[in-house]
C-alpha positions as CSV (number, residue, x, y, z in Angstrom):
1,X,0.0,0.0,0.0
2,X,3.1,2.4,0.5
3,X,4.2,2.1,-3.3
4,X,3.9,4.9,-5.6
5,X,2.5,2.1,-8.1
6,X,-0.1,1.0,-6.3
7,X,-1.5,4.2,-5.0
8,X,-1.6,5.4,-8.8
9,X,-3.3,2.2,-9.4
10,X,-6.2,2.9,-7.1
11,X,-6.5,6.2,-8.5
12,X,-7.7,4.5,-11.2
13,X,-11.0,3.8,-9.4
14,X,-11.4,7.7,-9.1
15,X,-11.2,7.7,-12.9
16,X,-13.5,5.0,-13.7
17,X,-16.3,6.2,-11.2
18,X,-16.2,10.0,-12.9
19,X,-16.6,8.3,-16.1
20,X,-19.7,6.1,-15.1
21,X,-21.5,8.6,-12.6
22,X,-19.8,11.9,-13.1
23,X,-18.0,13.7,-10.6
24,X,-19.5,13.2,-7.1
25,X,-19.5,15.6,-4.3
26,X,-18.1,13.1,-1.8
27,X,-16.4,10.1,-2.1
28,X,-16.3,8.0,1.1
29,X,-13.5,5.4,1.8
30,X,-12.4,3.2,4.6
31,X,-8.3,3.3,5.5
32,X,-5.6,1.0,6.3
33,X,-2.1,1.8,5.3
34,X,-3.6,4.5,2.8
35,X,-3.3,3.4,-0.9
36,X,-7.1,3.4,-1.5
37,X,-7.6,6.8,-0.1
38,X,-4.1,8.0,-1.0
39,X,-5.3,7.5,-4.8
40,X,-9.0,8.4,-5.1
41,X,-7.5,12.1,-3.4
42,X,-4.9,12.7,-6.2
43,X,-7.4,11.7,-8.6
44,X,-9.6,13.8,-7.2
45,X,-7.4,16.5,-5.7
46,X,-10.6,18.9,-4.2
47,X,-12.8,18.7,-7.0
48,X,-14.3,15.7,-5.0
49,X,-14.7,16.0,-1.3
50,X,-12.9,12.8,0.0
51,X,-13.9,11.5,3.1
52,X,-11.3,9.2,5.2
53,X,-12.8,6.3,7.4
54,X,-11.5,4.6,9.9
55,X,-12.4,2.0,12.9
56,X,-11.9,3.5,16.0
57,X,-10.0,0.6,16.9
58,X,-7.4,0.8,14.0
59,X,-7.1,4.6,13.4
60,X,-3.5,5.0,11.7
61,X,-4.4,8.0,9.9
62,X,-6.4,9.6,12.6
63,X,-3.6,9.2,15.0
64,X,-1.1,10.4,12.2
65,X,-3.0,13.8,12.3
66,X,-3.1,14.1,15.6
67,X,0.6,13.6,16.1
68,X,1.5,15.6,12.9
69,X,3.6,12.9,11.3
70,X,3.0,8.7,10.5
71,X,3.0,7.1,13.9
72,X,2.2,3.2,14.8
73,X,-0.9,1.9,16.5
74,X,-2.3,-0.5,18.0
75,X,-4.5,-2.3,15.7
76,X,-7.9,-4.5,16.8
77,X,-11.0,-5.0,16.2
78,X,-13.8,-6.2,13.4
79,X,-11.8,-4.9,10.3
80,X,-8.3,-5.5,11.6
81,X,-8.3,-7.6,9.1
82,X,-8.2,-5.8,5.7
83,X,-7.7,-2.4,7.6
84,X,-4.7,-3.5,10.3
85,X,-1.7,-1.2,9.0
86,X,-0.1,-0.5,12.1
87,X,1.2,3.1,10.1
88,X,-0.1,5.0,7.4
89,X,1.8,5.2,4.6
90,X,4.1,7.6,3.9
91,X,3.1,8.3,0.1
92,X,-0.8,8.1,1.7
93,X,0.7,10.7,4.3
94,X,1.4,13.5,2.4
95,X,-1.4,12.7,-0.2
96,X,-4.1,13.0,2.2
97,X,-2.5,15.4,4.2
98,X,-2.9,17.7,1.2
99,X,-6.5,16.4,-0.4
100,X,-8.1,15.0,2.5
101,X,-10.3,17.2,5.0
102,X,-11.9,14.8,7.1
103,X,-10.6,11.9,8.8
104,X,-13.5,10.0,10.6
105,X,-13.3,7.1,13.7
106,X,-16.1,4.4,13.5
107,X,-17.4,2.1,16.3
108,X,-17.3,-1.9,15.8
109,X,-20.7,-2.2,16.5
110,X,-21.8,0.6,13.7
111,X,-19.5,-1.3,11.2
112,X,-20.9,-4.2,12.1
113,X,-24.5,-2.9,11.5
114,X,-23.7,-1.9,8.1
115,X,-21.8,-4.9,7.3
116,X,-25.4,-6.5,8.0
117,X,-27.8,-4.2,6.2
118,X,-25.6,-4.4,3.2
119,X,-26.3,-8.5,3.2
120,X,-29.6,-8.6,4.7
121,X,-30.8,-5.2,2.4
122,X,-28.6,-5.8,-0.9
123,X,-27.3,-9.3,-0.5
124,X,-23.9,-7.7,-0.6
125,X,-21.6,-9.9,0.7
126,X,-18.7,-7.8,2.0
127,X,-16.0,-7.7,4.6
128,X,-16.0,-4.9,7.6
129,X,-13.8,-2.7,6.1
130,X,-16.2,-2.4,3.4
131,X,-19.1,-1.5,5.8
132,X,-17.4,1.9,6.8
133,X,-19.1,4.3,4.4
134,X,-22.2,2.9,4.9
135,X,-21.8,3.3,9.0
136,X,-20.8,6.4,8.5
137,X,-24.1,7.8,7.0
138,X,-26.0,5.2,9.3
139,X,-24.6,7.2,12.2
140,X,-24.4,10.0,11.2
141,X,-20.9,10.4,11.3
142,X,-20.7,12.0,8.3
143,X,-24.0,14.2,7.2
144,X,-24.6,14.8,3.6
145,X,-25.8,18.3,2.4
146,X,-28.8,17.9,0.5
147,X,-29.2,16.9,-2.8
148,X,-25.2,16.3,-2.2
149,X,-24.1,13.2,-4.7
150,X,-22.3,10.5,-2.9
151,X,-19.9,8.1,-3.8
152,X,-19.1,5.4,-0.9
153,X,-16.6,2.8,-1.8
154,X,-17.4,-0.9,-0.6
155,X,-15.2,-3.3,-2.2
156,X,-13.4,-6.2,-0.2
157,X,-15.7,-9.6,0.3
158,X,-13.0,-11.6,2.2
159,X,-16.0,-12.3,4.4
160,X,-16.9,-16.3,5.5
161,X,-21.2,-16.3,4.6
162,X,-21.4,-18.6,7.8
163,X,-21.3,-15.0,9.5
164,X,-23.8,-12.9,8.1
165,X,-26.5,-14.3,10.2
């Protein structure tokens, strides 16, 4: 996740989701070590608000800010994982650090929620990580403006079936 090659690579998906839905207003997206969200903000680079979402309990870029500078975490929790960097990376550093506002913390349980609706409402099968933008609106972590078009990013399905019961 902390090669210039892949972080270019997932700015990829910035380019294909402009081309099939436009630009959006925001584009949601969970974090680990920061390639995902590292990308979609240089594709987007402010035209697109970028949102940043993390678990509470695996919060590398949250705890980055905070100290002003990568630092390493403890990592835990239902999307350790997909999302158990222990550091953000460095090229997801200053990318965000330049393109990305809002960096926002997520319970278990709301992530868990999501990770439910999004089977029991959409059969979507997905893993945790991919529940974040959904909690966020759920919870109202993050409140769009109206009529705002948002993008939320749910990809990973490393998820066993057994548990979406």
């Amino acid at each position: 996740y902390d090669q210039q090659e892949v972080v270019a690579g997932a700015g990829t998906l910035g380019r294909e989701i402009e081309g099939q839905g436009g630009l959006p207003d925001s584009v949601l997206v969970s974090v680990g070590g920061g390639g995902l969200v590292a990308g979609l903000a240089a594709w987007f680079e402010r035209r697109s608000r970028v949102v940043a979402l993390e678990p509470e309990l695996a919060p590398t870029l949250f705890r980055a800010r905070e100290a002003g500078e990568p630092v390493d975490v403890d990592v835990s929790g239902i999307a350790a994982g997909s999302l158990g960097a222990r550091r953000i990376g460095n090229f997801a550093w200053e990318l965000t650090q330049a393109h990305v506002r809002d960096a926002l913390l997520l319970p278990d349980a709301a992530i868990r929620a999501a990770q439910l609706w999004l089977w029991k409402g959409l059969k979507l099968a997905v893993e945790p990580a991919a529940a974040l933008p959904l909690a966020a609106l759920q919870t109202g972590a993050y409140q769009p403006s109206p009529g705002e078009k948002i993008c939320l990013i749910i990809c990973g399905a490393n998820v066993d079936p057994g548990s979406l019961n």
